[in-house]
Steps between C-alpha positions, in 0.01 A plus 500: 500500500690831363428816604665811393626627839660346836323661757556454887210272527637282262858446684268487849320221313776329394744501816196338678452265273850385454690549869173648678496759751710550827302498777583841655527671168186674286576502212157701433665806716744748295762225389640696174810605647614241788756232432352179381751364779269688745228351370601147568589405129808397439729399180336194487139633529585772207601247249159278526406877506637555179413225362164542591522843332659402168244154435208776548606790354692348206835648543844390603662651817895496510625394834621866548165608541409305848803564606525853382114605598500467879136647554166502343563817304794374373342210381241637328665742352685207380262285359289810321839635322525118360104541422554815321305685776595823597531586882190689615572860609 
């Protein structure tokens, strides 16, 4: 199912569905900007993360990216340049 833009709901979506949620994090509060580390996903988590991501969306993510984007902005940002999605102002 393609869409034309990664949105936040889609990477909350996905990180539950592949390494699910950390108990004392909410991921529904203002996540954009803190470390995916803080959130309880680590390396691991990211790359079923990415995969996730690229069997969905229909694009390939280097390795640099997971490693590279460390938060939810990041990401996105990301995954909508690869789209051909500019970043919303």
């Amino acid at each position: 199912m393609a869409t034309n833009e990664f949105t936040l709901d889609d990477l909350k979506r996905i990180l539950r569905e592949g390494a699910g949620a950390d108990e004392g994090v909410d991921l529904d509060g203002d996540i954009l900007d803190t470390r995916f580390e803080e959130l309880g996903y680590e390396s691991l988590a990211l790359l079923e993360t990415g995969g996730r991501i690229e069997r969905e969306f229909g694009i390939t993510l280097d390795d640099d990216v997971l490693t590279d984007a460390d938060t939810p902005r990041a990401l996105i940002a990301a995954v909508n340049s690869l789209l051909g999605v500019s970043a919303a102002a």
